[in-house]
C-alpha positions as CSV (number, residue, x, y, z in Angstrom):
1,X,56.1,42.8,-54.6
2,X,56.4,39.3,-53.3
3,X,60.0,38.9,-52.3
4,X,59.6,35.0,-51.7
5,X,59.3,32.3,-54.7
6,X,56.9,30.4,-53.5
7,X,55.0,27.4,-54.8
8,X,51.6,29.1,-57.2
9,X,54.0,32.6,-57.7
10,X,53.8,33.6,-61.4
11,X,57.4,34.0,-62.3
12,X,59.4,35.5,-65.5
13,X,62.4,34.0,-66.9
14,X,65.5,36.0,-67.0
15,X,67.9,33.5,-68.9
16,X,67.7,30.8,-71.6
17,X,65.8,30.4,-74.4
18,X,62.8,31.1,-72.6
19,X,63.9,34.6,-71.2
20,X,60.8,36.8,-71.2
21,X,58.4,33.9,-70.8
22,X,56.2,33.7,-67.8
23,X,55.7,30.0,-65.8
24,X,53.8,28.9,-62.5
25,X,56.1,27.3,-60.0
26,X,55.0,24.1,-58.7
27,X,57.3,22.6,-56.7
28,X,61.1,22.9,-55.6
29,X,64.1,20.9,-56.2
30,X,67.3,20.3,-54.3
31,X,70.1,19.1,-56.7
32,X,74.3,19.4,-55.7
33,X,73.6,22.4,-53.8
34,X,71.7,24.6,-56.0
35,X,67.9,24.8,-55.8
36,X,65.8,24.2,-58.8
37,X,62.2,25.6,-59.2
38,X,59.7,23.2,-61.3
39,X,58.1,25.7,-63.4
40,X,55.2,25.3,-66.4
41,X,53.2,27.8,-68.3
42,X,50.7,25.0,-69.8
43,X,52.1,25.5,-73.4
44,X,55.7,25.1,-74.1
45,X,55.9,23.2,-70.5
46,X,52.6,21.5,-69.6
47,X,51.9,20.5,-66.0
48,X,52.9,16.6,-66.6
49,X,56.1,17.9,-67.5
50,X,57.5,20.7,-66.0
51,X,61.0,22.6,-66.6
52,X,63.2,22.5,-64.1
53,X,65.1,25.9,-63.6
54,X,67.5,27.4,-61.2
55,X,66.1,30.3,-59.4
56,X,68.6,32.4,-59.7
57,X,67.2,32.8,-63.3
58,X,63.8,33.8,-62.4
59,X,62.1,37.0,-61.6
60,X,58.9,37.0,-58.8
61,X,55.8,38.6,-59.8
62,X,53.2,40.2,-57.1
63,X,51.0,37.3,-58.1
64,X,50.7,34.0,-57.1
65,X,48.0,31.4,-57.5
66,X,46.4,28.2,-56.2
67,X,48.5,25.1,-58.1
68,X,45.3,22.7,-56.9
69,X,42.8,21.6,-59.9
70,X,45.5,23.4,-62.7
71,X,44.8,22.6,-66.0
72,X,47.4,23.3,-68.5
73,X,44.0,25.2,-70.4
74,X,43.4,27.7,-67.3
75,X,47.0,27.8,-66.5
76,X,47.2,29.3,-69.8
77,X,44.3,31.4,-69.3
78,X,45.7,32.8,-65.9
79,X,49.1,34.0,-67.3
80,X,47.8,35.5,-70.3
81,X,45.5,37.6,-68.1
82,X,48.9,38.8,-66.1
83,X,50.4,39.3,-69.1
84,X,47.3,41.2,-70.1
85,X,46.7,43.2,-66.9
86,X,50.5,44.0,-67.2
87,X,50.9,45.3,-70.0
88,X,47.9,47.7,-69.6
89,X,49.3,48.9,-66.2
90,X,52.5,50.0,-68.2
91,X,50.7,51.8,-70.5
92,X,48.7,53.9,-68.3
């Protein structure tokens, strides 16, 4: 499992009213002494407008991505595969 959030890691949300969900980070943001991750998933956050959220809310995957050429289309594509493969693996 990757230990490090990094920029591309697939992430799930721990808190808020997007607990569950799973976003792409794609960039990192230093406010009063907390660090924010920009996150999106290409639905409810699209890439033009990303949700910022503190990383102490956020679970890293063992997946990460390339962020260059994301469309919010295959950015949804990509985490419902995870999702997918996930989900199969726990099953087995």
């Amino acid at each position: 499992m990757i230990e490090k959030l990094e920029i591309g890691s697939i992430v799930k949300s721990n808190c808020g009213r997007d607990e569950g969900l799973f976003f792409v980070v794609l960039d990192f943001q230093n406010d009063n002494f907390r660090e924010f991750a920009l996150i999106a998933n290409g639905k409810e956050h699209k890439l033009q407008h990303p949700k910022k959220k503190n990383i102490k809310h956020l679970s890293v995957t063992n997946k990460k991505i390339s962020v260059k050429c994301l469309t919010n289309k295959s950015l949804k594509s990509i985490i419902f595969r995870f999702i997918s493969e996930k989900h199969i693996q726990e099953s087995e």
